[in-house]
C-alpha positions as CSV (number, residue, x, y, z in Angstrom):
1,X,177.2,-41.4,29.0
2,X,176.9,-40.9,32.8
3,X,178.2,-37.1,31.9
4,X,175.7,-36.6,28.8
5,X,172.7,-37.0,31.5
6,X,174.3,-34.8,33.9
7,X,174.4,-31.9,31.6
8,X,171.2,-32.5,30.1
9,X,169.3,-32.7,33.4
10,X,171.5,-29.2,34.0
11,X,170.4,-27.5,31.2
12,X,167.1,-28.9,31.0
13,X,167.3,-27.3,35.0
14,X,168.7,-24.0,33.7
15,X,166.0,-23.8,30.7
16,X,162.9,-24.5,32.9
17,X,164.1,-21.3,35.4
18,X,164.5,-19.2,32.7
19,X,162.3,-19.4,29.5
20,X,159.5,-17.7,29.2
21,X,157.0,-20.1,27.9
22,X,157.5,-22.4,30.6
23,X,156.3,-19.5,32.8
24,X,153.5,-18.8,30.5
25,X,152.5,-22.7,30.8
26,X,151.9,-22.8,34.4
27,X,150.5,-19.7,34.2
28,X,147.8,-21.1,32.1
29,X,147.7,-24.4,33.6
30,X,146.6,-22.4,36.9
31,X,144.2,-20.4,35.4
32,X,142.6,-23.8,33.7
33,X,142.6,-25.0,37.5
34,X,141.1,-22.1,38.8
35,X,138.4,-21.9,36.1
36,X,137.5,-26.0,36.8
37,X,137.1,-25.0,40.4
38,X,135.1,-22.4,39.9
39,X,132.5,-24.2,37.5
40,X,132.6,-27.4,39.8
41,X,131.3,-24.6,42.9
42,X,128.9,-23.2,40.7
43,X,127.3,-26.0,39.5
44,X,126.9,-27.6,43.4
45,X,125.4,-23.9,44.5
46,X,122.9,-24.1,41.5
47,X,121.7,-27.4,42.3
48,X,121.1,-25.9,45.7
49,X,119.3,-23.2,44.7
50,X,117.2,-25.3,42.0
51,X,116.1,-27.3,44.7
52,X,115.3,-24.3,46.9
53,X,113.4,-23.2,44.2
54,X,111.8,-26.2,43.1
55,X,110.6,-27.1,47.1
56,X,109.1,-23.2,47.2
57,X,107.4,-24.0,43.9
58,X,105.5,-27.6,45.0
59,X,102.8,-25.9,47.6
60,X,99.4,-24.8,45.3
61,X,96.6,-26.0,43.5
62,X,97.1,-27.7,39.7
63,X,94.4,-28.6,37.5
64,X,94.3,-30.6,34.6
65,X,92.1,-30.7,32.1
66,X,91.1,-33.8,29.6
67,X,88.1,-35.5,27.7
68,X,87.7,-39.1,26.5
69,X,85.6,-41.4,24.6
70,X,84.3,-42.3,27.6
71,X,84.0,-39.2,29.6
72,X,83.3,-35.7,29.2
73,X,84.4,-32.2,30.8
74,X,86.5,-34.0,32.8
75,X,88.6,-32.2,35.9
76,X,91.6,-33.2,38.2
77,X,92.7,-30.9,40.7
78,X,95.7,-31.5,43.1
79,X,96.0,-29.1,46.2
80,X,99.7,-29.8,47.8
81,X,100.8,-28.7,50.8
82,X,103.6,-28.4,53.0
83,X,102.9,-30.5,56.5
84,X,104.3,-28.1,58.8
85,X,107.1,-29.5,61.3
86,X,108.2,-31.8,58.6
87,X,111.3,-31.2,56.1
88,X,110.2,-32.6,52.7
89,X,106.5,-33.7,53.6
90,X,103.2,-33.0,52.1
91,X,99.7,-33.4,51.7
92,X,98.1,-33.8,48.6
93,X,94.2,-33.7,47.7
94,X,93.0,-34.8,44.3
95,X,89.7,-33.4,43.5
96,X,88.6,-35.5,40.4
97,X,85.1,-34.7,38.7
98,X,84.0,-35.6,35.1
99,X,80.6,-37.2,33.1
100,X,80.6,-40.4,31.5
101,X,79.5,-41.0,28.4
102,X,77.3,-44.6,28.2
103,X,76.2,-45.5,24.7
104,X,76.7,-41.5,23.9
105,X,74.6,-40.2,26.6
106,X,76.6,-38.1,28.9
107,X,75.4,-39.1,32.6
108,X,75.8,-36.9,35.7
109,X,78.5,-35.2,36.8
110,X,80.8,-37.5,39.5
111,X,82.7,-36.3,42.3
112,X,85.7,-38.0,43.8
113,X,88.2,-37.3,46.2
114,X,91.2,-38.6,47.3
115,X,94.0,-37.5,49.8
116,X,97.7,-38.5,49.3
117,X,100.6,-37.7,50.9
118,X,104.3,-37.5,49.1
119,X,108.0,-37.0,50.4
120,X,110.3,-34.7,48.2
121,X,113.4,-36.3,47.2
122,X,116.4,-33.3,47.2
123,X,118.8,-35.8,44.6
124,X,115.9,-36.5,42.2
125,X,114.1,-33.5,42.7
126,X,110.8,-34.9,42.9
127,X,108.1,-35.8,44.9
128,X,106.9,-39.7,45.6
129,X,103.6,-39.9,46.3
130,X,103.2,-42.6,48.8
131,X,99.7,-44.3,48.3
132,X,99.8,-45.1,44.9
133,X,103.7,-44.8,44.2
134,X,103.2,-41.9,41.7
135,X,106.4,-40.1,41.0
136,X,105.5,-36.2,40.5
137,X,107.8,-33.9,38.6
138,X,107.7,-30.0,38.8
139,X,108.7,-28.0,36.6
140,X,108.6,-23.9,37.9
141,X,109.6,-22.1,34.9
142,X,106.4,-23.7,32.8
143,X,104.4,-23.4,36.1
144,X,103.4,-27.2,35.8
145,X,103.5,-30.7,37.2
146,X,103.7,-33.9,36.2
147,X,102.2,-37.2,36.9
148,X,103.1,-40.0,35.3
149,X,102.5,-38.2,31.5
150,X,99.5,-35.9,32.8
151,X,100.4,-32.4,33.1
152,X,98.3,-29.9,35.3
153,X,99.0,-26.4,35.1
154,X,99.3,-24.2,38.7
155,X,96.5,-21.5,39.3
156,X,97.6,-21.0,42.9
């Protein structure tokens, strides 16, 4: 029995040096490795650049607008900005203006403002807004933003 083994393991030995398909196997089985490592590269660089892309997007005005019941011609504007000096940082002013209507009488127009700042999370790719812990979204191929489920379209 000892003796069986010995020539199997030989000739499985002399087989593996010298048939072809073998040789073809690794051959694909290194071209399969090389292809994973090549996608697994690709995909970190293009989350790179998406972010790179997404952080040059964020600065710029976005408006938004919406009527109610309640309210009429109404306006949101959100003018983001870059603080200089600080990696992932900005400034955000909300410009909010809109009528009400009271018993279907629209009253005069009403101003607010508001001024918010927000870090830029690289993982999540979004911004948290850090007074009212809104989570904005950008999106740079539809040139908009998202708050929450309002979306304001960039003019700037």
């Amino acid at each position: 029995m000892q003796k069986d083994l010995e020539v199997f393991k030989k000739a499985l030995q002399h087989w593996r040096k010298n048939c072809v398909v073998f040789d073809e196997t690794k051959t694909n089985y290194m071209k399969a490795l090389i292809i994973i490592a090549v996608i697994v590269f690709a995909g970190c660089n293009t989350n790179q650049e998406s972010n790179k892309s997404i952080q040059a997007f964020i600065p710029g005005t976005y408006v938004r607008q919406y009527e109610g019941e309640y309210s009429k011609g109404g306006r949101d504007t959100l003018i983001i900005n870059e603080v200089s000096g600080s990696a992932n940082v900005y400034s955000i002013a909300r410009h909010v203006s809109y009528q009400r209507v009271i018993e279907k009488k629209v009253q005069l127009r009403e101003y607010k403002t508001e001024n918010w700042s927000g870090i830029y999370n690289e993982k999540d790719k979004i911004l948290h807004e850090q007074t009212h812990g809104a989570i904005i979204s950008f999106n740079p191929k539809k040139k908009t933003l998202m708050v929450g489920s309002d979306e304001y379209q960039k003019i700037k």
